[in-house]
C-alpha positions, 0 to 999 in steps of 0.5 A: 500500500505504501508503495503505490502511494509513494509512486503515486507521489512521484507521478509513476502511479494513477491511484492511491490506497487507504485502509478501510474496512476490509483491512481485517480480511484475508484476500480469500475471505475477502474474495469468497465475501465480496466477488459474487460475479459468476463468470459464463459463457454467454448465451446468444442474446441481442449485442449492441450494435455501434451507431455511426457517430462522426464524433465521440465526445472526449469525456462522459460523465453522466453523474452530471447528468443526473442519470446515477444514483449516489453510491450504494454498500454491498455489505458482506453479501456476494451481490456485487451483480445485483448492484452492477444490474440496477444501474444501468436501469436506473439511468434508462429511467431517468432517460425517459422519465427525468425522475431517478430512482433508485432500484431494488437490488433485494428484490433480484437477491431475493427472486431471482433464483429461477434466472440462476442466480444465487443471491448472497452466493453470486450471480450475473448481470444478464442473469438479473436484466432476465429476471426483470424483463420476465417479471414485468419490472423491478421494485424500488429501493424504497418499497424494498431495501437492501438487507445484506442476506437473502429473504423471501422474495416480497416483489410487489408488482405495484412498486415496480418501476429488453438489454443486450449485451456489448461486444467486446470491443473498446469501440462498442464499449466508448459509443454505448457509453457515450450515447445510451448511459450508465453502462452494467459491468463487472470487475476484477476485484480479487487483486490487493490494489482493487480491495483498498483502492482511494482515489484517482483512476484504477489500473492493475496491469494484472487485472482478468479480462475474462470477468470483463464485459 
């Protein structure tokens, strides 16, 4: 830790780190605690097809923008999916309505079983768009919050409030990015580097690109 912070310090480094709250873990309980993405091949779904744009904008920052919503907590719970999944709706929403709301990721750790997912044990992001495409909606954080641990589904069709995937090219990525929204992904968050990270922008040259999508 010291020593990215010193390199940091003398511009050889992008970000810093600090201790938090995951500083009395061990790297396999943090992983086996906090990494609930499951990797798998895809299945044949609609991908994203790169519109033809003469300029992308150098920068996008759709918090500006009002299309996110403010930081949210796992806890220690392996639903890193489930949060991954609610924003990128939570910004179509605000899209079309102007209003933002912030979506239930209880509701998929508590529902979604059928779409093979596993709650606090993991699951995927398609998975989860798959659930609230079949269910007609998705409940809000209000209506229901988040619990840390799996409960009886309690999905409530007058609380509730079609995806594809992207090809796995900067490219797609920048346009979908620079045109659609918030964006769903996943990350390579076993490494030390990811675990403690502060501030400034994220690099591990020994991050996994096969969690990546």
């Amino acid at each position: 830790m010291k020593m990215i912070n010193q390199e940091y310090n003398l511009g050889r480094q992008s970000f810093t780190l600090a201790m938090n709250a995951f500083g009395d873990m061990t790297n396999e309980e943090f992983t086996q605690v906090m990494n609930g993405h499951q990797n798998q091949k895809h299945k044949k779904r609609r991908v994203f097809q790169e519109p033809y744009i003469a300029e992308i904008p150098p920068t996008v920052d759709w918090r500006e923008e009002g299309y996110v919503t403010p930081v949210k907590n796992q806890g220690y719970c392996g639903s890193c999916w489930a949060f991954s999944a609610t924003g990128a709706p939570e910004g179509q929403m605000f899209r079309k309505t102007g209003r933002l709301i912030s979506l239930s990721e209880q509701n998929l750790v508590d529902c979604s079983q059928a779409q093979d997912n596993e709650g606090c044990n993991g699951g995927l992001m398609d998975n989860a768009f798959q659930y609230v495409k079949s269910n007609g909606g998705l409940d809000s954080e209000e209506s229901y919050p988040y619990h840390a641990k799996v409960g009886p589904c309690k999905y409530r069709p007058e609380d509730s409030v079609g995806f594809m995937d992207i090809p796995e090219q900067e490219s797609a990525l920048m346009k979908a990015v620079a045109t659609v929204g918030p964006i769903s992904v996943a990350i390579d968050a076993s490494h030390f580097s990811f675990r403690f990270y502060e501030d400034g922008i994220y690099y591990e040259q020994h991050c996994s690109s096969i969690d990546l999508f």
